[in-house]
DSSP file (Angstrom, degrees, kcal/mol; ACC not computed):
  #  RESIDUE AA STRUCTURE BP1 BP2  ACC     N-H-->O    O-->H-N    N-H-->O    O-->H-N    TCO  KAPPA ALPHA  PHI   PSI    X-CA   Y-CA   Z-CA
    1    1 A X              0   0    0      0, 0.0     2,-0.3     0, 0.0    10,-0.2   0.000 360.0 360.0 360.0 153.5 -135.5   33.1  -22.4
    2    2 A X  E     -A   10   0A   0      8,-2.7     8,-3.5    10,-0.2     2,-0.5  -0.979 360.0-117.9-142.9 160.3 -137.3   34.1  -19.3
    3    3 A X  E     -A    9   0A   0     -2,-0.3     6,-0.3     6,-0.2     8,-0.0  -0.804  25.3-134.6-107.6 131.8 -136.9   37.6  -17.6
    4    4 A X    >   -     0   0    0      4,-3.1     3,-0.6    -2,-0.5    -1,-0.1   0.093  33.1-101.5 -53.7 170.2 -135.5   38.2  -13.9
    5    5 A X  T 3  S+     0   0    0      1,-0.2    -1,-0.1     2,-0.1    -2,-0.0   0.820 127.2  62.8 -35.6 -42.4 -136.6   40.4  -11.0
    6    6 A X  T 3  S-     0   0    0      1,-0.1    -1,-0.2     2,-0.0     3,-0.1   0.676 116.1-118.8 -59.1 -12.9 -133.7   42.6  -12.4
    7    7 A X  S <  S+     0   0    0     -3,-0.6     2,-0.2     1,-0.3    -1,-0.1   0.578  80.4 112.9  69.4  30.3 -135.6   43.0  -15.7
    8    8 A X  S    S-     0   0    0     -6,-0.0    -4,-3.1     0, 0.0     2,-0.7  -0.415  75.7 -81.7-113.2-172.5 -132.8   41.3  -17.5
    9    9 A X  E     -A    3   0A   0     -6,-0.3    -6,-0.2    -2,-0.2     0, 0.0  -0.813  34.7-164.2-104.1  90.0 -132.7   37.5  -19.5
   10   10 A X  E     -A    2   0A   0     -8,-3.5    -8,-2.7    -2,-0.7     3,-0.0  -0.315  13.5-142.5 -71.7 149.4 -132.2   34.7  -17.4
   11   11 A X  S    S+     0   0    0    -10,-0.2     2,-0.2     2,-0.0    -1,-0.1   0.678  79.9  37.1 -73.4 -17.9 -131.2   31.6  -19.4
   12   12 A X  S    S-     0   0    0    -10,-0.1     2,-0.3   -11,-0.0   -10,-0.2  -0.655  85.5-108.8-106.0 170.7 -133.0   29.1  -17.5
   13   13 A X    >>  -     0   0    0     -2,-0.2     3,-1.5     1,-0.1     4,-1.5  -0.784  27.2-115.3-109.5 172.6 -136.4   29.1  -15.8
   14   14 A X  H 3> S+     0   0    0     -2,-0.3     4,-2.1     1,-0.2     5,-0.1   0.771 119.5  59.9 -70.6  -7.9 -137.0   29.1  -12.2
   15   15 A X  H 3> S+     0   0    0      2,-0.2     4,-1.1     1,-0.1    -1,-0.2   0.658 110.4  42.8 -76.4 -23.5 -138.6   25.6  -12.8
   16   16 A X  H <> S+     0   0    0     -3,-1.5     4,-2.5     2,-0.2    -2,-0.2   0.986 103.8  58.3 -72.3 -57.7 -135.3   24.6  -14.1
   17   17 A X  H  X S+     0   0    0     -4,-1.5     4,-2.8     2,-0.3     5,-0.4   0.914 110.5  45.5 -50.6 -70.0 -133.4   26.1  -11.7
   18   18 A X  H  X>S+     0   0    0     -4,-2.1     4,-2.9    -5,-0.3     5,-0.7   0.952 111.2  53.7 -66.6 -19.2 -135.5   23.8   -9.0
   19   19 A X  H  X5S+     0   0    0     -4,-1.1     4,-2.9     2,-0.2     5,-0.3   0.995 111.6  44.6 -57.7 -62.0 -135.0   20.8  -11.2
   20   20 A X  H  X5S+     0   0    0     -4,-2.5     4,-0.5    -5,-0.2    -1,-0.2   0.863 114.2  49.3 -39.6 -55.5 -131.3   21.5  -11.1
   21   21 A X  H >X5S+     0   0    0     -4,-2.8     4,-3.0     2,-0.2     3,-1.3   0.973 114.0  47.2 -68.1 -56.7 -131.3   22.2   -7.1
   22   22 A X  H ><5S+     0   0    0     -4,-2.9     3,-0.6    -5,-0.4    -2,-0.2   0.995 113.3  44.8 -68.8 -48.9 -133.3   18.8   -6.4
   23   23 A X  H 3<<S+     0   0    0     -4,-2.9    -1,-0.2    -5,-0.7    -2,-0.2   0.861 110.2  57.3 -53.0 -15.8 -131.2   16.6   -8.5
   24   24 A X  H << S+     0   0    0     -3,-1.3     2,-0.4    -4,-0.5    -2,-0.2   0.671  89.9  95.1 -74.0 -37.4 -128.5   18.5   -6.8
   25   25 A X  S << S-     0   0    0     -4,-3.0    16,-0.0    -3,-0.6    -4,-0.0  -0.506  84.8-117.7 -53.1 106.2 -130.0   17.3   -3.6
   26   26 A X        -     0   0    0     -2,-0.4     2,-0.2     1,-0.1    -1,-0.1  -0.007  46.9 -92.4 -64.6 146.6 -128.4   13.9   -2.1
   27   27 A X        -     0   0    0     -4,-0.1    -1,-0.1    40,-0.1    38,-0.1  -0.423  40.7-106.9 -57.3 131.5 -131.2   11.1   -1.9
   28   28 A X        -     0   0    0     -2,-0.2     2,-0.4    36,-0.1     6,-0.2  -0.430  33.1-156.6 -70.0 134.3 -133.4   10.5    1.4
   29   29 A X    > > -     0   0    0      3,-0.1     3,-1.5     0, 0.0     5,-1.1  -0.961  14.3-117.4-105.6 134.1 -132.5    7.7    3.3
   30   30 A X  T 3 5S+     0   0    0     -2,-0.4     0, 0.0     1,-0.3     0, 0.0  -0.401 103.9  13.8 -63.9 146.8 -134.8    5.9    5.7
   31   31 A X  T 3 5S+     0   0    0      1,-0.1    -1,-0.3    -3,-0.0    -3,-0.0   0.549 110.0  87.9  74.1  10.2 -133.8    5.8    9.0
   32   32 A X  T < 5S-     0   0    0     -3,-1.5    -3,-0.1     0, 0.0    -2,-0.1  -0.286 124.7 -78.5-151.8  26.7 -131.0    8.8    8.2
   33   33 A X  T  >5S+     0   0    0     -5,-0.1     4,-1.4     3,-0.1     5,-0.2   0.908  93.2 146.2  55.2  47.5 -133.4   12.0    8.9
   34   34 A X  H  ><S+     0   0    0     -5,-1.1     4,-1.9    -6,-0.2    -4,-0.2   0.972  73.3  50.6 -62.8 -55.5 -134.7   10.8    4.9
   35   35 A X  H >> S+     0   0    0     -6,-0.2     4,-2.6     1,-0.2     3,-0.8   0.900 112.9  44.1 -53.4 -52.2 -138.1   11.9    5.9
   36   36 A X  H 3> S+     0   0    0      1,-0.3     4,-4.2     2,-0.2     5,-0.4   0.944 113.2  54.4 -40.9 -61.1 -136.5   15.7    7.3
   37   37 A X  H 3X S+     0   0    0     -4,-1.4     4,-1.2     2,-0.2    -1,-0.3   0.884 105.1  50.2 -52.9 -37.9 -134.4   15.9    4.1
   38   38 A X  H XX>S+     0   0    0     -4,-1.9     3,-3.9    -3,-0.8     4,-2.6   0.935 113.2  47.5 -67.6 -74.4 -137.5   15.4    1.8
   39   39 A X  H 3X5S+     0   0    0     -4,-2.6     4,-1.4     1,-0.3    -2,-0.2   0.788 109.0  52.4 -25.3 -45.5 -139.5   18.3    3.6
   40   40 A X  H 3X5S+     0   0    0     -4,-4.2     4,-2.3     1,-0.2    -1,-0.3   0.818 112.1  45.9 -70.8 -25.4 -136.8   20.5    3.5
   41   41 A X  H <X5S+     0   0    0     -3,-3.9     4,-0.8    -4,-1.2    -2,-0.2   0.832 116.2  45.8 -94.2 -24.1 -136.5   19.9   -0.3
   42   42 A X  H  X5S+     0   0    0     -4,-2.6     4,-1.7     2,-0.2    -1,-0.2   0.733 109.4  57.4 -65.4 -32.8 -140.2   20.3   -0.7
   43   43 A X  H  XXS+     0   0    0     -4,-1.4     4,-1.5    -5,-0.5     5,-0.7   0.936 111.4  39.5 -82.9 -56.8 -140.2   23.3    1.4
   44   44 A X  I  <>S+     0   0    0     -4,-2.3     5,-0.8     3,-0.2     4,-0.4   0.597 107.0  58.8 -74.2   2.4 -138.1   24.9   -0.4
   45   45 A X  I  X5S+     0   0    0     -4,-0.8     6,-1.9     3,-0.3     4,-0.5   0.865 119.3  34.3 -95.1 -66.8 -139.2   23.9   -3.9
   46   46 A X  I  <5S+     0   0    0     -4,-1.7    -2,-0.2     4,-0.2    -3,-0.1   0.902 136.2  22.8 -71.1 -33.8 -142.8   25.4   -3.1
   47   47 A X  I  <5S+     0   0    0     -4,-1.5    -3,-0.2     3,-0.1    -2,-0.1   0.692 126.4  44.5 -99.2 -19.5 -141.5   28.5   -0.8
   48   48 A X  I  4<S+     0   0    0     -5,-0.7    -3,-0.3    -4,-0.4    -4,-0.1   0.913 129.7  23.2 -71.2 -52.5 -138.2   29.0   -1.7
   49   49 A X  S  <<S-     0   0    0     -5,-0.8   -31,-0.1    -4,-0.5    -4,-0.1   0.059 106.8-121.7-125.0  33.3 -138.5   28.9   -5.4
   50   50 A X        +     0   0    0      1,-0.2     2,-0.5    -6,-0.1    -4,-0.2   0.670  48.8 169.3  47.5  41.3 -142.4   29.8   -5.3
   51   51 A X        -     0   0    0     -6,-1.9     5,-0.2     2,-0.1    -1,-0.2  -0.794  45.7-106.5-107.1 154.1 -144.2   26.7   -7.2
   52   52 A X    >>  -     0   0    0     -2,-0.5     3,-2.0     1,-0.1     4,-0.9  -0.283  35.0-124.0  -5.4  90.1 -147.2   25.5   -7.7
   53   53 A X  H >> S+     0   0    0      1,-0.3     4,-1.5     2,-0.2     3,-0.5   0.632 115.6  51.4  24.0 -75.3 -147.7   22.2   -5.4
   54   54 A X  H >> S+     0   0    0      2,-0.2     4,-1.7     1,-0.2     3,-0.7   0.943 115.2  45.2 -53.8 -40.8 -148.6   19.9   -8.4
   55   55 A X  H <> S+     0   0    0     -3,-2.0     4,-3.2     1,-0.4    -2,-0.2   0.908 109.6  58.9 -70.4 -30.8 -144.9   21.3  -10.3
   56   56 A X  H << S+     0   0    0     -4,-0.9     4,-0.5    -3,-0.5    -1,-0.4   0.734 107.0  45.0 -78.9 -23.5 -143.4   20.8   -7.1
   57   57 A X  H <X S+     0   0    0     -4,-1.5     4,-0.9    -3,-0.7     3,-0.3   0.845 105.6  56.4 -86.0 -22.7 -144.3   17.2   -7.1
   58   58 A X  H  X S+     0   0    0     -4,-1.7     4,-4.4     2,-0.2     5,-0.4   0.768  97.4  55.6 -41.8 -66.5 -143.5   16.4   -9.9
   59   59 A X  H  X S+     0   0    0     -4,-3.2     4,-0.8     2,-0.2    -1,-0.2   0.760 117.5  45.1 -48.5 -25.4 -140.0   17.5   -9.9
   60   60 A X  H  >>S+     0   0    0     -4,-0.5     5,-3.1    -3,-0.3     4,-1.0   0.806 114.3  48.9 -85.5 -28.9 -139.8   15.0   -6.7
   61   61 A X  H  <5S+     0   0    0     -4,-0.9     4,-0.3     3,-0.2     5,-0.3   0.969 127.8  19.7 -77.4 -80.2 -141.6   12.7   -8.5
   62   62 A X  H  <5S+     0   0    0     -4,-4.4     4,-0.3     1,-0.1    -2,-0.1   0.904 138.0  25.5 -64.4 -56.9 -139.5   12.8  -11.7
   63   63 A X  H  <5S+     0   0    0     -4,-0.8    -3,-0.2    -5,-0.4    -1,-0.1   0.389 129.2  30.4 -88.6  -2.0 -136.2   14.3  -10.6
   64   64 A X  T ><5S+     0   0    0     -4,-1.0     3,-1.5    -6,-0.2    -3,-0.2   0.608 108.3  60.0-126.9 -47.3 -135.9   13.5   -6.6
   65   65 A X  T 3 <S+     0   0    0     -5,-3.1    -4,-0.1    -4,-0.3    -3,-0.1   0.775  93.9  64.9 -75.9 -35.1 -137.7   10.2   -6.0
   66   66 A X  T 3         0   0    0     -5,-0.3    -1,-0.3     1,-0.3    -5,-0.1   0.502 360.0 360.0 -62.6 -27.7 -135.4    8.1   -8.4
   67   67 A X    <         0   0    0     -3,-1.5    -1,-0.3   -41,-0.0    -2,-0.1   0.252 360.0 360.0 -52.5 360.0 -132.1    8.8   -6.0
């Protein structure tokens, strides 16, 4: 269990929670603003959901790139 802003007991963690969002994310296509679509999902995986650069590649890596 991991604890919220709210000081309550989230069930997931916020690394989950981006795993979840980028798999959620439709796959980048070349030639189809793919490149745009990656940025935005990168950008918000390190500033929206505040990680780390290596975790955030990883998830693309593991969980985005495969699409």
């Amino acid at each position: 269990m991991h604890i919220n802003t709210k000081g309550t007991q989230c069930a997931i963690s916020i690394e989950e929670r981006a795993i979840r969002y980028a798999e959620a994310t439709p796959g980048a296509v070349s030639g189809a603003n793919g490149h745009n679509q990656t940025f935005s999902l990168t950008s918000t995986l390190v500033h929206g959901f505040c990680l780390d650069g290596e975790v955030a590649l990883s998830i693309l890596k593991t969980h985005y790139n495969p699409k």
